[in-house]
N, C-alpha and C positions, 0 to 999 in steps of 0.2 A: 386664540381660543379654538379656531378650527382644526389646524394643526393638533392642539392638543387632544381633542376630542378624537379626532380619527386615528390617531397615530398611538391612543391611549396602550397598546397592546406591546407598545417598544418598551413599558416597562418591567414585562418578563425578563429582559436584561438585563436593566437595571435604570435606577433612576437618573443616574449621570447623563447615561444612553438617552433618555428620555429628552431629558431637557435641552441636551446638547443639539437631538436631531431637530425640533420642534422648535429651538429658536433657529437653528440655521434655514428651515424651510420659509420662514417667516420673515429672517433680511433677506432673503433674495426677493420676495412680493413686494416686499417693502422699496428694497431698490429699484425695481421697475417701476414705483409709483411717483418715487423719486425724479428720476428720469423722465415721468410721464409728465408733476409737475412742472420741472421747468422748461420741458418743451410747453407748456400751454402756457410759459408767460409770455413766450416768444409768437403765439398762434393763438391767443383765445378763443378764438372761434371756433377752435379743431380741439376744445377741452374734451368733451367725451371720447372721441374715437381716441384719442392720445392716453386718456386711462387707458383704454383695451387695450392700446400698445403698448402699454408699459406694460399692464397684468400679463399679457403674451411674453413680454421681452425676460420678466423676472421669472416665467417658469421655465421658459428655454433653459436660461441660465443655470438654474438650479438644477436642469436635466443633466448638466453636463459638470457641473464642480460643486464643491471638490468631488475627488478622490471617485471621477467617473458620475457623481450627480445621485439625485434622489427624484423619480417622478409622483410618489404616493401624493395622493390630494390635487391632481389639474382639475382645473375646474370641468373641462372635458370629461372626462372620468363620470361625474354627476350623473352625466343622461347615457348610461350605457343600455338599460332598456329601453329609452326614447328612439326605436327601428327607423324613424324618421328624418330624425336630427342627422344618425349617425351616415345616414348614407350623404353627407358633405366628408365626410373623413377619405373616401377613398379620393377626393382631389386634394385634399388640406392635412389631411392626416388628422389627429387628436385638436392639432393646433386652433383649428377651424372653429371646432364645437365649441373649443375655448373660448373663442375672440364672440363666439353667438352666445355664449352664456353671459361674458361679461357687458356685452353689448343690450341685453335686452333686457339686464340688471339699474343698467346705467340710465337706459329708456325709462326704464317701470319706477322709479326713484324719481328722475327728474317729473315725471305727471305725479307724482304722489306729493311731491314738494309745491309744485306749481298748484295741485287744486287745495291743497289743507294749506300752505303760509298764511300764514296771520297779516290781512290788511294791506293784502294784496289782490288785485280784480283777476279772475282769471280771466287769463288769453285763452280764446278759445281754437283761434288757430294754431298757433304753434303745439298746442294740448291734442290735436288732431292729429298732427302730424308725428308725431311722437308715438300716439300709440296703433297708427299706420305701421308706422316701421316697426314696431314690437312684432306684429302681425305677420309682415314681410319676412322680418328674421326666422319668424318659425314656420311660417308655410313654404319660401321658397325651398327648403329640401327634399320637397316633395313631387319637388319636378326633376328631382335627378335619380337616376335607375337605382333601383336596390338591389342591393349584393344577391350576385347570383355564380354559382361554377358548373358548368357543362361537361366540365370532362370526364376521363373516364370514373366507372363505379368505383369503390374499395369498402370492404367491408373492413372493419377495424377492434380490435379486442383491448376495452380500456380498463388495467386491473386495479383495481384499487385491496392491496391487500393485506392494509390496516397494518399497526400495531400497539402494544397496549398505552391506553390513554396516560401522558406523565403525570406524576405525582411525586415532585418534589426532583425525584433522580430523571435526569433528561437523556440516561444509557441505555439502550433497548438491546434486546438479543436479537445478534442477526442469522439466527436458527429460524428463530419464533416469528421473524419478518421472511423469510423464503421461506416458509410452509404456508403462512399465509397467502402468500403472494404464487405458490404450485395449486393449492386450494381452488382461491378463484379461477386461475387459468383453466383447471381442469373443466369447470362449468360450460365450458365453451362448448356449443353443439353448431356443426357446418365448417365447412372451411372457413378461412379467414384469411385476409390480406398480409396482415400486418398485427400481432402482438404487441402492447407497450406495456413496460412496468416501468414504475416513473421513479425518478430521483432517491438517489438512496437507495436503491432497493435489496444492493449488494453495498457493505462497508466498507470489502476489500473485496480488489480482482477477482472476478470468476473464473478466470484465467490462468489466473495463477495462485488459488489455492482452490485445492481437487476436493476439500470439502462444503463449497458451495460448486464449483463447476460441475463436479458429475451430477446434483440433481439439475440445473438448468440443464446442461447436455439434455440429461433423462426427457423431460418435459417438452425443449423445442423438438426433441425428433418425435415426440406424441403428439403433440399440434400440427406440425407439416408445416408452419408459417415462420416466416422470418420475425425475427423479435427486436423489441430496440428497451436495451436496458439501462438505468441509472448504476455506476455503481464509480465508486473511488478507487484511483489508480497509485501504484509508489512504484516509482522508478529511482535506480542511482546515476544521478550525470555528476560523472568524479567521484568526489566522495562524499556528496551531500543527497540527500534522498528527496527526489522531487512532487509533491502528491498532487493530482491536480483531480475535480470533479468531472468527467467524463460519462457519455452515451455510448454505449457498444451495441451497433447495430450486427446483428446475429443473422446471417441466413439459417433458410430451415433446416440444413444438413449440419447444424450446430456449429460452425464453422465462425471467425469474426470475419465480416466484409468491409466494417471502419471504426474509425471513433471519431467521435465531438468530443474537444473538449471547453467544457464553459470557458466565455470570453471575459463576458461580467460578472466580476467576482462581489460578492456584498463585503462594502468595508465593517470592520470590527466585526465580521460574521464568518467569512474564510480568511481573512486578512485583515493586520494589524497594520496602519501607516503608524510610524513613529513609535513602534513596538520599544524598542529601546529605554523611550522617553517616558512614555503612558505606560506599559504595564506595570513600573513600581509604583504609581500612581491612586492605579486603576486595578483591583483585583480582579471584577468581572471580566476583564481580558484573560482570564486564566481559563476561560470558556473555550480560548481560541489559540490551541497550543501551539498550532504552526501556520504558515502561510500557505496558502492554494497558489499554485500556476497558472495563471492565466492561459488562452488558449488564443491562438489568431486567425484562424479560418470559418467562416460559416460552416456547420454541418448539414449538407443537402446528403441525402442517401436515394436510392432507386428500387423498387418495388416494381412488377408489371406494369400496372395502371400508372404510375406515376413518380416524380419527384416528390420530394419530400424533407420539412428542415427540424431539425432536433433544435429544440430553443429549452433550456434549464432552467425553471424556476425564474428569479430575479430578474432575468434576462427579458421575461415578456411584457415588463413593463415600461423597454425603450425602446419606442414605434423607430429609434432609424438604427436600432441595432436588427431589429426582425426582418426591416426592409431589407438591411443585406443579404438577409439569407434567402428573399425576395428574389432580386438582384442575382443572386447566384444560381438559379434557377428553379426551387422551390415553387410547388403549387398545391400543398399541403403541407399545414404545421402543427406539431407536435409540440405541446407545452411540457416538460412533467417535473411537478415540483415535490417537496419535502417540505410539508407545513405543522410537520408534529408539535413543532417548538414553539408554533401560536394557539395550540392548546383548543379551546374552545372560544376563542376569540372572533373579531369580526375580521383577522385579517385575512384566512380561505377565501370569504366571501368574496372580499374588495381584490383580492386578486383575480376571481375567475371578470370579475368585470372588465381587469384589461387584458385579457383574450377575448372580449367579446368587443371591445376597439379595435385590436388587430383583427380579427375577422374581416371587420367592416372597411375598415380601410385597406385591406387588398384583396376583399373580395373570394376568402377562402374560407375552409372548414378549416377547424381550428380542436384538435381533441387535447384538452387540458387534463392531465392525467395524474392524480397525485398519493402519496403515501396510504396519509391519513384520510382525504379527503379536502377539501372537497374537489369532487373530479365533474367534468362538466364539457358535455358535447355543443358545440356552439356552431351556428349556420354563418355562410358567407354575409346574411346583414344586421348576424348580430344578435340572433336571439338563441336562447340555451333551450334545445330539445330535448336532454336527458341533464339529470344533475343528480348526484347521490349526496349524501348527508356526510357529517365527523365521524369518523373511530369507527365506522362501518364497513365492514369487507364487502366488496360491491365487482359489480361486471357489469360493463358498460360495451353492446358491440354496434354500434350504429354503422350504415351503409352512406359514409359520402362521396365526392365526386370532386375530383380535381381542378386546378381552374384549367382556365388556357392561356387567359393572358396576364398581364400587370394593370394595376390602375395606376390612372395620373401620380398620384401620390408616388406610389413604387419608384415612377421615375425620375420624378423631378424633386422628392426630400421634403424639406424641413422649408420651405422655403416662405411660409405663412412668418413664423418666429424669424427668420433672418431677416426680413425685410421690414418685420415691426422692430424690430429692433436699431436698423439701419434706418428707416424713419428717423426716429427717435434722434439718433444720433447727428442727423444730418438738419434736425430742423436747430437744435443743440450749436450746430456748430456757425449753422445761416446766421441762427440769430445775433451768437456772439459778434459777428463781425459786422450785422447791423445796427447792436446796441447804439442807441443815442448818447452821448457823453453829457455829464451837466453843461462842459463848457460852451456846449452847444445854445445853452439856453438865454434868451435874453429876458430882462426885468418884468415882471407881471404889470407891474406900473410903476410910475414915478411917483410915490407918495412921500413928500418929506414932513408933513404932521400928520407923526404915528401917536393914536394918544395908547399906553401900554398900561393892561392892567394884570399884576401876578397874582393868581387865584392858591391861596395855601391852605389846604386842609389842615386841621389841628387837632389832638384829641390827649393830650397829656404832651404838652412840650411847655411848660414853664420855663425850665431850663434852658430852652433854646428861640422864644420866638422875640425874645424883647433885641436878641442880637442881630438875628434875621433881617428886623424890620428896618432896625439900626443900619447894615450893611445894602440892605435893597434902596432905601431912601438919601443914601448916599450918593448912587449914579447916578452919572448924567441923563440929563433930561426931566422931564416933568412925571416920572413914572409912581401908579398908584397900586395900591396893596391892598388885596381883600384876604380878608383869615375867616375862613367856614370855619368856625369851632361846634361839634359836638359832644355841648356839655363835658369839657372836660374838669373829671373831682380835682384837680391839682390846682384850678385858679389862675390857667390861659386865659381865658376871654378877657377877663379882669387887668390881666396885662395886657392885652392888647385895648382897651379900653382905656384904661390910661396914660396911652400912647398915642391914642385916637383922638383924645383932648385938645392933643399939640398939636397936633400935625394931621391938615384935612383929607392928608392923602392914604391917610390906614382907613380900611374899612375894615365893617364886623357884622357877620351873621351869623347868630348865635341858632343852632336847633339843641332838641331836647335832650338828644341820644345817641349814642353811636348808631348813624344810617347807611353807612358804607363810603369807601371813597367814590366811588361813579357816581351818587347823589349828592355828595358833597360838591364835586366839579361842577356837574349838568347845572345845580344851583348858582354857580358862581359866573357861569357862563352867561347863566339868561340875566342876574344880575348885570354884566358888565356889556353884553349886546344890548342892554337894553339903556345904559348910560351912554351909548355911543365910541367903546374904548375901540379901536382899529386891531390891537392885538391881545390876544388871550393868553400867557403865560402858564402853565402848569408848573408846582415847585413841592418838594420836599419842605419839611420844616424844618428839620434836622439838621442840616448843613450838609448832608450828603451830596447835594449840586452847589457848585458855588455860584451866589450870588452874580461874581467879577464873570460869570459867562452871559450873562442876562442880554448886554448889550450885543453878543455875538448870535445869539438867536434871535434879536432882533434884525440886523442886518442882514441876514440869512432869508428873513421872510420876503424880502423883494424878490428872491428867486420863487419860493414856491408858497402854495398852503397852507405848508404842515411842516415844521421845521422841529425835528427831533435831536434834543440832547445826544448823540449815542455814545456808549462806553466801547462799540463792534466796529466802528469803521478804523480805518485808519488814522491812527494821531491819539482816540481814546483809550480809556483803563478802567482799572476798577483797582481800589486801596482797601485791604480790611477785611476783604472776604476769602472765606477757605475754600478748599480746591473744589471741595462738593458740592458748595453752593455757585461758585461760579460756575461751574462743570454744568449746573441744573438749569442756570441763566442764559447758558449757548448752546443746551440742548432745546428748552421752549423755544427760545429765539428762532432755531432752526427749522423746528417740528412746524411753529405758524408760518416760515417761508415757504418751506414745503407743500402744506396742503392750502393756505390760503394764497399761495402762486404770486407774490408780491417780493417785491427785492429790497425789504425794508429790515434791514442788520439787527436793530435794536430798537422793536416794538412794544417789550414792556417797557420800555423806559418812559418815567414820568416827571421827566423832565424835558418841556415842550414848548415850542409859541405857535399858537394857529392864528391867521387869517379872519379875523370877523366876517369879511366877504363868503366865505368858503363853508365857516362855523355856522352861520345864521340860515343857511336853505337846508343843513342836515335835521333832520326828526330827532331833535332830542327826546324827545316825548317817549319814544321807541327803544331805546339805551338802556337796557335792564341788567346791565353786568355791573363788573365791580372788581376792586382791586388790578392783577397785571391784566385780565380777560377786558377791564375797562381799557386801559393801555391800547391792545391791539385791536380791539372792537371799535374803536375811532378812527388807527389811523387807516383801517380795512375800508369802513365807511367813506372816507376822504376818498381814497384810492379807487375805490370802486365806481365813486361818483364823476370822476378822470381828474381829480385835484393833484396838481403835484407836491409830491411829498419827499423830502429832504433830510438828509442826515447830516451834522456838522460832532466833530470829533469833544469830548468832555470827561472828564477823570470823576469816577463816580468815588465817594469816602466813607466810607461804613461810620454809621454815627457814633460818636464819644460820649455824648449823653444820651440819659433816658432811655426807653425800651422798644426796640423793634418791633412793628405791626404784623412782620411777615408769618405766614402759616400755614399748614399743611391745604387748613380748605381753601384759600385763597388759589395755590399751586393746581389744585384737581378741579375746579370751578374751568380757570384757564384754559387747562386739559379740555375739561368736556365741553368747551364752548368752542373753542377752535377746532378740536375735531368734528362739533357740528357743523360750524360754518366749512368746513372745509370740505365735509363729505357733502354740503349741499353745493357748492363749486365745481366739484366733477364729476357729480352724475347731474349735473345740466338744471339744477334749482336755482345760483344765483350766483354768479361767478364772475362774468366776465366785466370788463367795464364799462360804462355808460360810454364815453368816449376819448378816444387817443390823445396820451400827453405822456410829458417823459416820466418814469417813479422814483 
């Protein structure tokens, strides 16, 4: 959703556009969380700072792929007028601010969870310490220098010289943009360093066509000042015509002394990947008739006072493509973009914010210079001294000052995100090779009288429970059967009642109504710890588990707790079901590994044997879920409490009688209860384990 709110203005484009960019910014978050969990199954203790490192890890990523990357939305970005925060950027770069947003998100969550949980004492120390370090996050930037440049003067001339606002046709005349753009300039009273007219401001070569070059001629030799212009270039290499976005920096004798040409191109904006494939597709690619050239050199130019680097548009919102130009010896930059085609949207704005992170993180003046607007004078730590509005022909000449040197950043990169990332990576790979094996493990205890009881919810199985009982009372051993029927209209109880007569080993608790499957177990549970049964059985009625496995989860409990039927490990299946639905079973499966950080394959499966030892100190009482969200709400609870918990391999069979219970609420219930429990796991509410055992 955040994605899509911010990003709302991509669909000028078009909707495709939209969706396409806003889900792909959202798997890469997604995969750093990824990554984040299951380093912290491997580290529990390190679950918070392991989120920031994944959030750090997935935005890097997405900085750079595909197709050169997307930085719109770092959580950095947030606190661009926060002058405080920002001045860690020039050691950390954007990276920094990020890992202190998500860090003191993570802090403010866990105390928020810690003092409101329900029937829980608050700690009051650790509740201290937490919001200690909230406090430390944001005041220690306070003790590092704020962006400042010393060097020499430059007065600067920023034109903003409009054109007519689009409506519906996105062609403008580029007559009617140089008269605009001679207009402004003309305002200019004093000398001046430096002229900018920003991106676009010529369509084609001034250069080479004499009806826009003789009025720039005319104009730089009436300013007296070197000028640095936007305009698009077409060259032939062979016999293909190569156009690329280019900066012509103009001395004042109207003369060219260089060009920039853009490095970073925006995908589907100057260039198509896979033009071939997608444009029969995709009509709104018909927006984007040919491919731009990329360019490969920083553009630094030279003025009196100083260095200086031509950065276009798109380009200033990748802190290590500016730093090159950094690097190259730049100590003023130049932003100038072309935002006509975002209309009156919020995306001007959110772009002048990341030139007000490069400012701060190399400690320069930063003149954002653009068509339409918005154009925006920004100080070395970050704050906007002048800023003009949309669709307004404006003149911006402010007086800044060169830096002199580089900051830490400048020199040393990206290096915040590579090493969250190689964390990551490296606790990922420790752990795999620490993993515990089950066959590690020896017997919980020797217990050879298990008395076992199988708890079966029931609610319209006529059809199938007089068989069930038939086939359960058949294994070995002395095993007994409880059926929770909720009142079902079909005349279950009745059969099992009848069945109950004979044979002392069926049991029956009748309620009035359907009350959910989690009450129906929790019931059968306290029923059967409270007869003294040693194992608790959970079972289908259906036939979908087959009875002939009972006795293998039974053997199975000497190892662990919690010995789960699974269809996910190796050796189980599933018979019966369609691609969607399974598809939907190993996506939940997934989603609750993920955030609830446990290595349990097939957690809704409900088909189970627990431990009475283990079952009987959990708070039933506490258990308010239901259906699969009951499923994984138990064997969380086990796990959490450092119980071991087990998977043995089982062939699940879609039932042949009667009518499936499954349903949409049951699936979104699931949903919103593991991503509660999950989001209270890693921002430090209730995660980790009680204590160490294998899972």
């Amino acid at each position: 959703m955040f994605f899509g709110g911010l990003l709302y203005w991509i669909k000028l484009f078009g909707v495709p556009a939209y969706i396409a960019l806003v889900g792909l910014q959202s798997v890469w978050i997604l995969f750093g969380l990824i990554l984040a969990g299951f380093a912290a199954r491997r580290v529990p203790s390190l679950r918070g700072p392991l989120f920031v490192f994944g959030w750090i890890s997935g935005e890097f990523l997405r900085s750079k792929f595909p197709f050169g990357g997307f930085t719109w939305g770092g959580a950095g970005y947030s606190q661009h007028d926060a002058l405080h925060l920002l001045r860690i950027t020039a050691f950390t770069g954007v990276w920094g601010l990020s890992a202190i947003v998500c860090a003191v998100n993570v802090l403010i969550s866990g105390v928020l969870t810690r003092v409101f949980a329900r029937k829980r004492p608050v700690e009051w120390r650790p509740l201290a310490m937490r919001i200690a370090a909230v406090a430390a996050l944001l005041l220690v930037p306070l003790v590092l220098p704020s962006g400042t440049a010393e060097g020499n003067e430059a007065r600067i001339a920023m034109v903003q010289g409009n054109a007519p606002e689009p409506a519906g046709d996105p062609h403008v005349d580029d007559f009617e943009v140089l008269e605009g753009h001679i207009a402004a300039t003309e305002q200019i009273k004093g000398q001046v360093d430096l002229v900018v007219w920003p991106e676009s401001s010529f369509d084609r070569d001034p250069f080479q066509n004499p009806d826009f070059g003789g009025p720039l001629t005319e104009i730089v030799l009436e300013t007296r000042a070197p000028f640095l212009v936007g305009s698009n270039s077409e060259a032939f290499e062979g016999r293909e015509v190569r156009r690329r976005n280019v900066s012509l920096f103009i001395r004042s004798n109207a003369t060219l002394a260089g060009t920039y040409v853009k490095r970073h191109l925006v995908p589907f904006g100057e260039w198509v990947p896979f033009r071939s494939v997608l444009s029969p597709v995709f009509k709104e690619l018909e927006q984007v008739p040919y491919d731009l050239v990329p360019g490969e050199k920083p553009g630094v130019f030279t003025i009196p006072p100083g260095n200086f680097a031509s950065v276009i548009c798109f380009e200033s919102t990748f802190p290590d493509l500016v730093r090159t130009s950094v690097n190259a010896g730049a100590r003023f930059l130049v932003v100038s973009t072309n935002n006509i085609s975002y209309a009156r949207t919020a995306a001007s704005d959110q772009h002048v914010a990341f030139s007000q992170v490069r400012a701060a993180e190399h400690h320069m003046w930063v003149a954002h210079t653009a068509l339409t607007g918005i154009s925006a004078v920004v100080a070395p730590d970050g704050r906007v001294t002048q800023k003009t509005g949309l669709f307004e022909r404006s003149l911006l000449t402010p007086t800044i000052r060169f830096a002199e040197s580089q900051t830490f950043y400048a020199s040393a990169g990206d290096w915040v995100p590579v090493g969250a990332l190689a964390g990551l990576v490296s606790i990922l790979l420790l752990g795999s090779v620490m993993t515990q094996t089950r066959t590690e493990l020896d017997p919980l205890v020797e217990d050879e009288d298990q008395r076992v009881l199988v708890v079966v919810p029931t609610y319209d199985e006529a059809d199938n429970i007089e068989g069930l009982l038939e086939q359960l009372l058949s294994l070995p051993g002395e095993l007994h059967v409880l059926v929770v029927d909720d009142g079902s209209p079909d005349g279950t109880a009745a059969i099992v009642e009848r069945v109950r007569l004979t044979n002392d080993r069926v049991h029956l608790m009748q309620r009035p109504a359907k009350m959910g499957l989690g009450r129906a177990y929790i019931s059968g549970f306290r029923w059967g710890l409270d007869q003294g049964f040693t194992r608790l059985i959970e079972m289908d009625a259906d036939f979908s588990h087959s009875p002939a496995d009972v006795p293998r989860l039974v053997a199975a409990s000497r190892f662990a707790d919690l010995v789960i039927g699974s269809r996910y490990v190796k050796g189980g299946g599933v018979e019966g079901w369609s691609k969607a639905r399974h598809l939907l079973s190993r996506a939940g499966n997934l989603y609750a590994r993920i955030l609830l950080g446990f290595r349990v394959k097939d957690s809704t499966s409900g088909f189970r044997c627990y431990r009475a030892e283990a079952l009987s100190i959990l708070p039933l009482h506490e258990v308010k879920s239901d259906g699969y969200a009951f499923q994984i709400d138990m064997a969380y609870r086990l796990w959490r409490a450092g119980h071991r918990v087990d998977e043995i391999p089982i062939t699940f069979k879609e039932r042949a009688v009667g009518v499936s219970k499954m349903s949409n609420a049951i699936v979104r219930e699931a949903m919103m209860l593991v991503t509660r429990w999950g989001l209270a796991r890693l921002f430090g509410g209730g995660g980790g384990r009680q204590r160490g055992s294998w899972e």
